[in-house]
C-alpha positions in Angstrom: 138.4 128.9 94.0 135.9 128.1 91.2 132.7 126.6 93.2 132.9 122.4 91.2 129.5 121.4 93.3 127.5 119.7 90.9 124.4 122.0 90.7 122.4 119.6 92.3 123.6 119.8 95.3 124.1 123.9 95.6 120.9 124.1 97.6 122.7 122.6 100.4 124.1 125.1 103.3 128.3 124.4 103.2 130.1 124.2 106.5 133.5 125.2 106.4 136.6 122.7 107.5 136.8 124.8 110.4 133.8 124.0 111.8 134.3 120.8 111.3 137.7 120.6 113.0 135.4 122.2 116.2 132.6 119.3 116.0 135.3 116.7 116.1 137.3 118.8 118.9 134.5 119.2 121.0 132.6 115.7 120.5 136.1 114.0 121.0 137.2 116.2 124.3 134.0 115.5 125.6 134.0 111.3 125.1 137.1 111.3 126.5 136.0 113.1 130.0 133.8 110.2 130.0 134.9 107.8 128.8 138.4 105.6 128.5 140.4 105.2 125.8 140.9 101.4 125.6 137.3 101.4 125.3 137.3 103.9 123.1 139.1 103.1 119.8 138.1 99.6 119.6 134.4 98.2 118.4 132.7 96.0 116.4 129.8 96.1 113.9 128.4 93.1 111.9 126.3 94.3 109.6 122.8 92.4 108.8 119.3 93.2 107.9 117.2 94.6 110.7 115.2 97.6 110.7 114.5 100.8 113.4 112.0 99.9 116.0 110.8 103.0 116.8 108.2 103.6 114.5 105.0 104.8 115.6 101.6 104.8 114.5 99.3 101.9 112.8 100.4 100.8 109.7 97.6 101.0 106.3 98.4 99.2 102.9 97.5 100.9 100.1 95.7 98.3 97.7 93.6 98.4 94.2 91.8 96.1 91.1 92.7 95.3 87.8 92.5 96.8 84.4 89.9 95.0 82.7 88.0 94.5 85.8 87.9 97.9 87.0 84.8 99.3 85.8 83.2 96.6 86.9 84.4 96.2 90.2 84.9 100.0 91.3 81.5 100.2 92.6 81.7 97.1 94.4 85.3 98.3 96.1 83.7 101.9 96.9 80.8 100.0 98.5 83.3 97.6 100.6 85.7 100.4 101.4 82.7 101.6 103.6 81.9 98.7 105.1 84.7 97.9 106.8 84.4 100.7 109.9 85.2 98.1 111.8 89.2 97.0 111.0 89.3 100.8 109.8 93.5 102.4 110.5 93.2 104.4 113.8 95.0 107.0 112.1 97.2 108.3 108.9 101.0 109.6 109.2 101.1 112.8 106.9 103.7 114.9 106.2 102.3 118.7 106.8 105.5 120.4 105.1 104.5 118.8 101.6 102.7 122.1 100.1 103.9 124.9 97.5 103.4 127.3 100.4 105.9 126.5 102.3 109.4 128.9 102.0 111.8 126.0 102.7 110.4 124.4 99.3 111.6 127.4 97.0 114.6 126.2 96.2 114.7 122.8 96.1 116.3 120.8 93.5 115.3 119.0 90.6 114.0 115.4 90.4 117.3 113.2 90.7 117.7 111.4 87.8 120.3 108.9 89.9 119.7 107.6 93.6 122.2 106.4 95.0 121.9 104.8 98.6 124.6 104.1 100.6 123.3 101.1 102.6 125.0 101.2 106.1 124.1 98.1 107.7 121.5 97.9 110.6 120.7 101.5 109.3 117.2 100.7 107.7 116.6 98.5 104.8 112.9 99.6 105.1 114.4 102.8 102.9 113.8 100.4 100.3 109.9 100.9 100.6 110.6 104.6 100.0 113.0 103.9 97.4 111.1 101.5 95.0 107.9 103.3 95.6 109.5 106.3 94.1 110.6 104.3 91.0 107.6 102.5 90.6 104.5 103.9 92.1 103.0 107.9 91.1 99.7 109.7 91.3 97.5 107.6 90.0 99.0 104.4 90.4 101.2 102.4 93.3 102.6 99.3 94.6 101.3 97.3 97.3 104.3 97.3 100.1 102.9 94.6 102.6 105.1 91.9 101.0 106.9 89.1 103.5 110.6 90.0 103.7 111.7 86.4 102.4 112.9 85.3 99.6 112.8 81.5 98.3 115.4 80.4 96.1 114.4 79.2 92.5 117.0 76.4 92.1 117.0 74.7 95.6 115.3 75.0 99.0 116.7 78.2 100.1 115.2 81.0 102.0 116.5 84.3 103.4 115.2 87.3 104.7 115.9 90.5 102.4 112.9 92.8 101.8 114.7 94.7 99.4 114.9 91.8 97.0 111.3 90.6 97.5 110.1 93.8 96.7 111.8 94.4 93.6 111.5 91.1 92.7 107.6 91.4 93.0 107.4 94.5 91.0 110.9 94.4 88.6 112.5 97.6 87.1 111.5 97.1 83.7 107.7 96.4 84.2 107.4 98.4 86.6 110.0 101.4 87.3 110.8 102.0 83.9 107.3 102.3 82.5 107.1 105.0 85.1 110.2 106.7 85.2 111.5 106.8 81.6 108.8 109.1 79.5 107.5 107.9 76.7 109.5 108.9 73.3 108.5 111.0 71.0 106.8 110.6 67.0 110.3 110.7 66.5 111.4 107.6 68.3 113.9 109.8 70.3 114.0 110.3 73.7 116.4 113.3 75.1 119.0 111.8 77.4 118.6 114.8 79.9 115.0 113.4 80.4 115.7 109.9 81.3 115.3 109.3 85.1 116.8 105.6 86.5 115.8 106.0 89.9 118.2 103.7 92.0 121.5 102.6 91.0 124.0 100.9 92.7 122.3 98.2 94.3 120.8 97.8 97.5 123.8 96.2 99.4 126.4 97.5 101.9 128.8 98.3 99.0 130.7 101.6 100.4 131.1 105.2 98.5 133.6 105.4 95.9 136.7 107.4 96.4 137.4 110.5 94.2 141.2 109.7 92.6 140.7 113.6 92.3 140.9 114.3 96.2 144.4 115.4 96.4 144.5 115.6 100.1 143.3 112.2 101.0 144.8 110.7 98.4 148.1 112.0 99.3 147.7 110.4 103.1 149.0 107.4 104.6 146.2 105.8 104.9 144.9 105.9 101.8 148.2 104.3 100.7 147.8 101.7 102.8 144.1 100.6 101.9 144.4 101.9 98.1 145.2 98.5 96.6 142.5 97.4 98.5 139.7 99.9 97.2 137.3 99.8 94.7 138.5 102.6 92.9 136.1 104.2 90.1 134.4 107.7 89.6 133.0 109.2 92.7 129.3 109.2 93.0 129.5 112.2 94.4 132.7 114.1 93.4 132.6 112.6 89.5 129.1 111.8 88.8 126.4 114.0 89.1 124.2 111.4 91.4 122.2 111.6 94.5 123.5 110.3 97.1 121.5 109.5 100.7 122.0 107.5 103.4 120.6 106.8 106.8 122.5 106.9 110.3 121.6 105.4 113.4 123.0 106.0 117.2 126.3 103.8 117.1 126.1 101.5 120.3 122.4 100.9 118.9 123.7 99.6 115.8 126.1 97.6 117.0 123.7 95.9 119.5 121.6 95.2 116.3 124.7 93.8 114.4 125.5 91.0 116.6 122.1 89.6 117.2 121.5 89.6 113.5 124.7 87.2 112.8 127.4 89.0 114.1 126.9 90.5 110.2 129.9 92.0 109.5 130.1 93.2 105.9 134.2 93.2 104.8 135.5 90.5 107.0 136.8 87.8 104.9 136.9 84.2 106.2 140.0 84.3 108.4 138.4 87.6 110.6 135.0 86.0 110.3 136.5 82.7 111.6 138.3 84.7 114.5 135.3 87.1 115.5 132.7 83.9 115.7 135.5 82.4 117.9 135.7 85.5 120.3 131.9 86.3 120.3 129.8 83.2 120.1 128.8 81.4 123.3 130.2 78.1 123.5 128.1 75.4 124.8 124.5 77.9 125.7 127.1 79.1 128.5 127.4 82.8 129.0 129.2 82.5 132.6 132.0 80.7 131.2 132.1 83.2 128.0 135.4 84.5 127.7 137.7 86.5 125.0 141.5 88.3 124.9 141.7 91.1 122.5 144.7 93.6 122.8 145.6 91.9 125.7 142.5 92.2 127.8 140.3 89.6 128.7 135.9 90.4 128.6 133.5 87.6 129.4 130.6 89.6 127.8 130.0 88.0 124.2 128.7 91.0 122.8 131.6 93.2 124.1 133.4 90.9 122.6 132.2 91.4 118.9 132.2 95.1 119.3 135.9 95.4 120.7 137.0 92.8 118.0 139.8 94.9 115.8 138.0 96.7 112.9 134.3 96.3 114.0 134.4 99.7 114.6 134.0 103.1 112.3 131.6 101.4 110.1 129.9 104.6 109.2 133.0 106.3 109.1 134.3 103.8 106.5 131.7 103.5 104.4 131.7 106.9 103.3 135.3 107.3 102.2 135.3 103.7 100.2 136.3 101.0 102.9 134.0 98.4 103.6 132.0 98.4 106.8 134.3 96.0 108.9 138.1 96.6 108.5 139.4 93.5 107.3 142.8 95.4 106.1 144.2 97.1 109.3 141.8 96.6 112.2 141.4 100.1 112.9 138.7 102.3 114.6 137.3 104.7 112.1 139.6 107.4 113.4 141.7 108.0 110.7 138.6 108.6 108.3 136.8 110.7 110.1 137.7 114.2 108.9 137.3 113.1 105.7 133.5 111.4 106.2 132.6 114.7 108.4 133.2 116.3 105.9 131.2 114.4 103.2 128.2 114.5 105.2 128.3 117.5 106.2 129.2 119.3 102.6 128.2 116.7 99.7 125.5 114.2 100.7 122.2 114.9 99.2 120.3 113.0 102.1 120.9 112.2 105.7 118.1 110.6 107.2 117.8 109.6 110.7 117.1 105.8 112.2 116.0 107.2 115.4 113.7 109.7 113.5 112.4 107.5 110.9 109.0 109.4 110.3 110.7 112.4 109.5 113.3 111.7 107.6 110.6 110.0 105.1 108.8 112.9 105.2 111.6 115.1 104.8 113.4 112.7 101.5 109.7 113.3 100.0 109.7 117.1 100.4 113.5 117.2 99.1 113.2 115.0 96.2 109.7 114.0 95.4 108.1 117.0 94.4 106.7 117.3 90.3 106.4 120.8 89.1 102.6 121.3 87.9 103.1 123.1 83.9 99.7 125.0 84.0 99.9 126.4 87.6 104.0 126.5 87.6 103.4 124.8 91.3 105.4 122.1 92.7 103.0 119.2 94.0 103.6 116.4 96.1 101.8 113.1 96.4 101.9 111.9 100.4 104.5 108.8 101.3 102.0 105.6 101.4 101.9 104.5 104.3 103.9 101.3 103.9 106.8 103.5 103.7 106.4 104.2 107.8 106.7 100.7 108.6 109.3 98.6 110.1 109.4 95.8 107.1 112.7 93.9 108.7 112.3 93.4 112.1 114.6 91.6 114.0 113.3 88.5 115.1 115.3 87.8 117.7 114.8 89.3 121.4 117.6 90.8 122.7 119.4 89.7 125.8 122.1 91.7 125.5 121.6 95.4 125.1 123.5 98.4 125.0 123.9 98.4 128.5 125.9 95.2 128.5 128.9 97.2 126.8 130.0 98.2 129.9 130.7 101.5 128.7 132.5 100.9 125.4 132.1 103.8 122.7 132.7 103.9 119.2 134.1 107.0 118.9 134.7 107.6 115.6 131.0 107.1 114.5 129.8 108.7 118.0 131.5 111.6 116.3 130.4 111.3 112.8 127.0 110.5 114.1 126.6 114.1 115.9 127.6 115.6 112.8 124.9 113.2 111.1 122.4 115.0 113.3 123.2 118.7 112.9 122.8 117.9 109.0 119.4 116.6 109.4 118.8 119.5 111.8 119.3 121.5 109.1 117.6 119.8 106.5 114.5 119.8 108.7 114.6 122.9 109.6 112.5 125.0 112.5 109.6 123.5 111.6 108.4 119.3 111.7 106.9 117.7 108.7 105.8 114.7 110.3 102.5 113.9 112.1 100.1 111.4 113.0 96.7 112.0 113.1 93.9 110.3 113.8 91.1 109.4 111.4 88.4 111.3 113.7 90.6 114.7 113.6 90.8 114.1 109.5 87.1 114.0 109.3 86.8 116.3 111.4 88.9 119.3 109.7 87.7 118.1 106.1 83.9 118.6 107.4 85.3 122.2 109.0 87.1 122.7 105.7 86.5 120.5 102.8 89.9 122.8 101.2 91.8 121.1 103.7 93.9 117.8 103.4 93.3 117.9 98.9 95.5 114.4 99.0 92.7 112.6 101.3 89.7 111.4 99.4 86.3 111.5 101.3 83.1 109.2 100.8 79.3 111.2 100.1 78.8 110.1 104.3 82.2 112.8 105.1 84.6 109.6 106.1 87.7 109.1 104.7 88.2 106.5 102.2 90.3 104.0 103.2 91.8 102.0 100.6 91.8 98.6 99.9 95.2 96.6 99.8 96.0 93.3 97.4 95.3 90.7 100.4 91.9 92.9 101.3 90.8 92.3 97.7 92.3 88.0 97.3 94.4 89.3 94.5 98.3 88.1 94.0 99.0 89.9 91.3 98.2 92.5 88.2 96.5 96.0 88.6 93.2 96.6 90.4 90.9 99.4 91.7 91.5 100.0 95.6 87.9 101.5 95.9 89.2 104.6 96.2 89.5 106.0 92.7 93.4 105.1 92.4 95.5 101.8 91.0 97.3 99.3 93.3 99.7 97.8 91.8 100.1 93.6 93.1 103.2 93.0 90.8 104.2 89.8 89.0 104.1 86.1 89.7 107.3 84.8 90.9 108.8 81.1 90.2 110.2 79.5 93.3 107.4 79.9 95.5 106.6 76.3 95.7 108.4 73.6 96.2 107.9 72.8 92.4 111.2 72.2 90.1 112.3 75.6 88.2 111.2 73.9 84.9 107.8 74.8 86.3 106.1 78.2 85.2 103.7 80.5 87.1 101.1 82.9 85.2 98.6 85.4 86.5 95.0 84.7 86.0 92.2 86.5 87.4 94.8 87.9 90.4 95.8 85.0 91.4 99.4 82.9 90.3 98.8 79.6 88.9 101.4 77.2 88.7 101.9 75.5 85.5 103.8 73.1 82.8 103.9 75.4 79.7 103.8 72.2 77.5 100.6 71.0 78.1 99.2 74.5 78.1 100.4 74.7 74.5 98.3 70.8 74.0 95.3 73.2 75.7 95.8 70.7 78.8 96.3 72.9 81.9 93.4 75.5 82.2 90.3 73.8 81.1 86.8 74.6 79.4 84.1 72.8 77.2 86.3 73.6 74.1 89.2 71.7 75.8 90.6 69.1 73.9 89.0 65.4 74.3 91.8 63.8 75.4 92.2 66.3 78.4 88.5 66.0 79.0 88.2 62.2 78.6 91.0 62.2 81.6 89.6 64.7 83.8 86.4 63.0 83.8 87.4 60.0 84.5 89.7 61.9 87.8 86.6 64.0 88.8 88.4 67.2 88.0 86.5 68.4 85.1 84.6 70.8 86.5 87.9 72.5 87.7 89.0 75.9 85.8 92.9 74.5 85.6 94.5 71.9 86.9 96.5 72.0 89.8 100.5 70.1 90.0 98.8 67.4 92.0 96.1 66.6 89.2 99.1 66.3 86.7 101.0 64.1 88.6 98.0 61.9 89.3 97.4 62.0 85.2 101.3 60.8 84.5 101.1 58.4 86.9 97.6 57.0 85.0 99.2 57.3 82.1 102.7 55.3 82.7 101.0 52.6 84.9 99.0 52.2 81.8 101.6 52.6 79.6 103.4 50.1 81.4 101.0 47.7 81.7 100.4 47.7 78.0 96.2 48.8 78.8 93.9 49.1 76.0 92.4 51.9 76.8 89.6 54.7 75.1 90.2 57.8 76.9 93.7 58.1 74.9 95.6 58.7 78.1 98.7 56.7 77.1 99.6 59.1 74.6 100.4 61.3 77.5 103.6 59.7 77.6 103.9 58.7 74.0 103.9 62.4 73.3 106.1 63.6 75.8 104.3 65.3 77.8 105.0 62.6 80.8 108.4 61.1 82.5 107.8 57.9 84.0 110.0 57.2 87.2 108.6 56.1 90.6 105.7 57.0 92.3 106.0 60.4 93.6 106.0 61.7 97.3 103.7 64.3 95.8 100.8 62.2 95.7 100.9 61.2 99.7 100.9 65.2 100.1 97.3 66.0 100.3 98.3 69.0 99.1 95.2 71.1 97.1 94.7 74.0 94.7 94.4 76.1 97.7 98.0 75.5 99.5 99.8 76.3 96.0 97.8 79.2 95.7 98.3 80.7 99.6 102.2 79.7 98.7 101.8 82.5 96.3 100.7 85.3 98.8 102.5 88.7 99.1 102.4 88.6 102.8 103.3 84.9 103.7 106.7 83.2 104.4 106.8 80.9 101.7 109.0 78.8 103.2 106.4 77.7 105.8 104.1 77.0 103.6 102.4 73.6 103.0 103.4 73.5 99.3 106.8 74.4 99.7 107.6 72.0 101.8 105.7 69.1 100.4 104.9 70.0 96.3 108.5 68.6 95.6 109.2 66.5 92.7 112.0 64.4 92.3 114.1 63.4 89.2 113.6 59.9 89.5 110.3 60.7 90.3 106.9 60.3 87.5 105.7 63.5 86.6 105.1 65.8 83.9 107.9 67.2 81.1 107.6 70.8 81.5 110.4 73.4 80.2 114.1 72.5 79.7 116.2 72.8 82.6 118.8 76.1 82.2 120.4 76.2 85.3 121.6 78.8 87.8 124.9 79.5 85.8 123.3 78.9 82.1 126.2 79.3 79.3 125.6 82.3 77.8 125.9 83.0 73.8 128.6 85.4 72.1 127.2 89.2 72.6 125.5 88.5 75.7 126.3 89.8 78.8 125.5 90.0 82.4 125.0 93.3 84.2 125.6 93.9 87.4 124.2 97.1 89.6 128.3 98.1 90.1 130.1 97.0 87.3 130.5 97.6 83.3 127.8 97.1 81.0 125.5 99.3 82.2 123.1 100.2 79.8 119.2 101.6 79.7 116.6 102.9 77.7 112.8 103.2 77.1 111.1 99.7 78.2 108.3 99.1 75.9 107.2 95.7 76.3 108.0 92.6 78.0 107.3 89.2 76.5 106.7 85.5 78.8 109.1 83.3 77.4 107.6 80.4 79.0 110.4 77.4 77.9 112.1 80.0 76.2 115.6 81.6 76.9 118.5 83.3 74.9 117.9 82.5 71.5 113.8 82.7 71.7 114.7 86.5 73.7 116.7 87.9 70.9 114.2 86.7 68.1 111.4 88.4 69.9 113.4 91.7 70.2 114.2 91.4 66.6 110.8 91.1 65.4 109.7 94.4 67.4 112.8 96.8 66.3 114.1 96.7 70.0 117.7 97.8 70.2 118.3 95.8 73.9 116.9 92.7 75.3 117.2 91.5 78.5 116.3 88.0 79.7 115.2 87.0 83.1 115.7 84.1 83.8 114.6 84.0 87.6 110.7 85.2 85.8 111.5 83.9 82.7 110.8 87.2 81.0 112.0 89.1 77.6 112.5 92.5 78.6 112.6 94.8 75.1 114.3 98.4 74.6 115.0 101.1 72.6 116.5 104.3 72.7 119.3 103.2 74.5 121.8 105.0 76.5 124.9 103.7 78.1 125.3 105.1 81.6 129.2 105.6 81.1 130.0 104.9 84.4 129.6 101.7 86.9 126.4 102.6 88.7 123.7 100.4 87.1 119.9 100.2 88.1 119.2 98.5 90.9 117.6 95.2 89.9 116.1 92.4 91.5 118.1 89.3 90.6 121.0 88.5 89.1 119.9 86.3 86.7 119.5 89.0 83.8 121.2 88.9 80.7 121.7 91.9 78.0 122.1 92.1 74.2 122.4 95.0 71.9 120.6 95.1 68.8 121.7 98.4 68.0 121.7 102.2 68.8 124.8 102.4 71.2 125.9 105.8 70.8 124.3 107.8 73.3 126.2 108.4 76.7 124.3 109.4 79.3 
């Protein structure tokens, strides 16, 4: 028949079914020579966020200063980047294979214009760093990855741990992926759909691959008709839709191990399994001894063999790549009955199989695969290096384990043992004969660039022969905006994110000078917040009189302290010069009870350390105590919208798998400030745009043009779902 492989993916070697039905033969014979078959077919996996631990090397950030600082400043960063010898990185992970020379790089395919990651859990969220860096970072410019894997929520007190979303949070798609990914558009003010590149769609969640409808044989079996209704049925990313799909695997037992000390996570189970497997897996009363659960009739006292024997735990891999969700909350079953089928899908049609266990590599080998940029004048493909964020274990469990893989008393999963070997021969051949990865140390770079100053052209050296070791956002004290890293590039140090503090969400946060200030938009229109000698009197009469006029801005504190001047006044009915009643005659102050704030001690400096890339915000001192109450005096700042804000006709919310995916050409983003829907669509009106999106989590107008609807359900990837799209106009392109 009529080869129907996208023409991406022709590159790849095929195997034929038959070898497949020998892998599974001879993997299968062999586990059962080993190994029993009640232990066998049943095991769990919870799914959570963890990452691989066996990473190796020393970790370097790659940091930078900002654009109308960086003349300026780029002497000074040289000058410091050689003065610090003595925190210098021992050494540099480099992938070797990353060259035009190299034969295995002939072929290679073109730049995907889709990625699309299936995220097994307890796989490796730190792909993520990869991921977003190849969005959002190039040659001369790149993000800062050292970023704390929590998240605090916006609305209430909230905190969880998912790198993925602080990342993308800190550096959104359409600042910051878009303006690198999308090309600008012509004189014309067209853009040639075959030229747009999204980067990562689908999300970053455990959401499983899509069925093809078209796959007459598996659609045809009894399983499928059992699970169908139960599917999320749309074109297949890989048999319909000419995406990119990768994924990571990781030794099975290992990953299950991981799964139940992150949460017994256990992506699929509804509340009736998740009910039953806490039941059968969580030690009652801190007492292990007198641990017991009965599943299939057999009774283990071992709470994790427990959770990885509980019905459908098991298979998760095997699942995931023919469209059920990692934990079978439908039948209960092993994996088994998809494995042909997921053999076969990782062996024949996946762009990308990387390995946990051989993290290194596998980033080295996704860069050579799908990173390379064909050079017009030379006709060369060139490759940047990975940053070295990208090696790093970003999600690491914090737990220690007590129970390890040697406490399952020789349980198996066998259908991802199985799927797993084939996993391995696939990235065998990816890899080839030869490694890409190496770690070498900074002595041995200096040393070959002195014997060869050809050698290593990525690596820049100083006019003393040492390597230059960049600077990274927390070397230089900067939270945010773009800055030289003192070695001739941009580091990117993204945005300023609301919901840092423990400040109400009517609150705003603005870069200045790298650093994220907290502040009430209103009194910044009044020329209250950041202060000078061409400040208003009023302000200045009142910060005199406070001892904070020689401050550049005021801090929440200082504003409370000014509301609660001006109702006790107000109250009080003082005649006073310095105008400071009119704080609250003109709105700019609610007067309620003394607040908590004000016993806080809190200073400038703990709201902005709360503001930090690499802190856990909510540990910090202005988190917990910078709360303000509604009953509480302080000052009016924006309107409260809400979490779930009611949104006008033509509006819609898009979600990374879903309808209403669109995209185009980002070419400008507008603070609202107090602004939202109304305020959004105005702006986009004034500057032609054909889409707007508001953020509502960054409070952010987002404009478009040249816009293409994907025609599928595989959206960007974005950071919150608190966006909201309207078309102005130019709908009719289809991707």
């Amino acid at each position: 028949p009529a080869d129907t492989t996208p023409p991406s993916r022709r590159w790849q070697s095929k195997v034929h079914p038959a070898a497949v039905l020998v892998i599974i033969c001879v993997i299968v014979s062999t586990l059962l020579m080993h190994y029993r078959l009640t232990s066998s077919w049943t095991s769990s996996i919870d799914l959570s966020f963890s990452e691989p631990t066996t990473l190796t090397g020393q970790n370097s950030s790659w940091p930078q200063s900002s654009e109308s600082d960086r003349q300026t400043s780029r002497s000074a960063n040289t000058t410091r980047s050689k003065t610090i010898r003595s925190n210098r990185t021992e050494g540099m992970h480099m992938c070797t294979c990353l060259t035009d020379g190299n034969p295995r790089n002939a072929n290679l395919p073109d730049k995907p214009k889709r990625i699309r990651w299936l995220h097994i859990p307890k796989t490796g969220t730190s792909f993520m760093t990869t991921l977003w860096s190849y969005a959002a970072s190039n040659s001369e410019r790149y993000i800062d990855l050292a970023i704390h894997s929590h998240v605090c929520g916006m609305f209430d007190n909230s905190s969880y741990s998912m790198y993925d979303f602080a990342l993308m949070r800190r550096y959104p798609w359409e600042m910051y992926g878009a303006q690198n990914m999308i090309p600008p558009s012509s004189l014309s003010g067209e853009i040639k759909k075959d030229k747009m590149h999204f980067g990562l769609v689908g999300g970053t969640q455990h959401h499983p691959l899509s069925p093809s409808e078209k796959n007459a044989e598996y659609t045809s079996s009894k399983h499928f008709k059992m699970v169908k209704d139960k599917l999320l049925l749309m074109a297949s990313e890989i048999f319909d839709r000419n995406i990119t799909v990768t994924s990571f695997f990781r030794q099975p037992e290992e990953r299950l191990v991981s799964a139940y000390h992150d949460g017994r996570h256990s992506s699929g189970f509804k509340q009736k399994n998740w009910n039953n497997l806490v039941k059968a897996s969580v030690v009652r009363n801190g007492d292990p001894a007198n641990h017991k659960c009965v599943i299939d009739g057999q009774i283990y006292r071992n709470p994790l063999e427990c959770f990885v024997r509980f019905p459908g735990i098991a298979g998760c891999m095997t699942r995931m790549l023919t469209g059920e969700t990692c934990a079978d909350d439908i039948l209960g079953e092993s994996g088994m009955e998809n494995l042909p089928f997921a053999i076969d899908i990782v062996m024949n049609h996946l762009d990308f199989v990387g390995l946990t266990d051989d993290w290194n590599e596998s980033i080295c080998q996704f860069h050579r695969l799908f990173m390379g940029k064909m050079d017009k004048l030379s006709g060369k493909r060139r490759w940047d290096q990975p940053l070295q964020g990208e090696f790093s274990n970003v999600h690491k469990a914090l737990r220690k384990k007590v129970l390890d893989v040697e406490h399952l008393n020789g349980f198996k999963d066998l259908a991802d043992t199985v799927l797993y070997e084939a996993a391995k021969l696939k990235f065998k051949q990816i890899v080839g004969e030869k490694r890409c990865y190496e770690y070498m140390p900074i002595e041995e770079i200096e040393a070959r660039k002195e014997a060869d100053p050809s050698d290593l052209p990525f690596l820049k050296m100083d006019e003393d022969g040492h390597f230059c070791e960049p600077m990274s956002c927390a070397d230089l004290g900067k939270q945010c905006g773009e800055w030289d890293d003192g070695c001739g590039k941009t580091i990117i140090c993204g945005m300023c994110n609301i919901g840092r503090t423990g400040l109400p969400s009517t609150w705003r946060v603005r870069c200045v000078e790298g650093q994220c200030i907290d502040y009430c938009p209103p009194w910044n229109e009044k020329g209250y917040w950041f202060l000078s000698d061409e400040s208003p009197p009023a302000i200045r009469k009142v910060t005199q009189e406070l001892n904070i006029d020689q401050q550049k801005q005021l801090s929440p504190v200082d504003a409370v302290r000014i509301c609660e001047v001006a109702c006790t006044a107000e109250a009080n009915n003082e005649k006073r010069q310095d105008g400071i009643r009119s704080f609250v005659h003109d709105g700019l102050c609610q007067c309620g009870k003394t607040p908590g704030i004000l016993q806080s001690n809190l200073t400038m400096q703990d709201f902005l350390s709360a503001h930090d890339l690499n802190v856990l915000c909510r540990e910090e001192k202005a988190r917990k105590l910078g709360v303000l109450n509604d009953n509480e005096t302080q000052p009016i700042c924006c309107p409260y919208i809400g979490q779930k804000p009611q949104m006008p006709p033509q509006w819609k919310k898009p979600y990374t798998i879903g309808p209403n995916a669109f995209e185009g050409e980002y070419f400008d983003h507008i603070p609202l400030e107090c602004g939202a829907f109304k305020e959004c669509e105005m702006v986009g009106r004034q500057n032609n745009a054909e889409m707007v999106v508001f953020d509502l989590f960054n409070s952010m107008c987002y404009l478009a043009r040249n816009i293409i609807s994907l025609g599928d359900y595989y959206g960007v990837t974005k950071d919150n779902p608190q966006r909201y799209g309207l078309i102005l106009g130019g709908t009719e392109r289809v991707l």
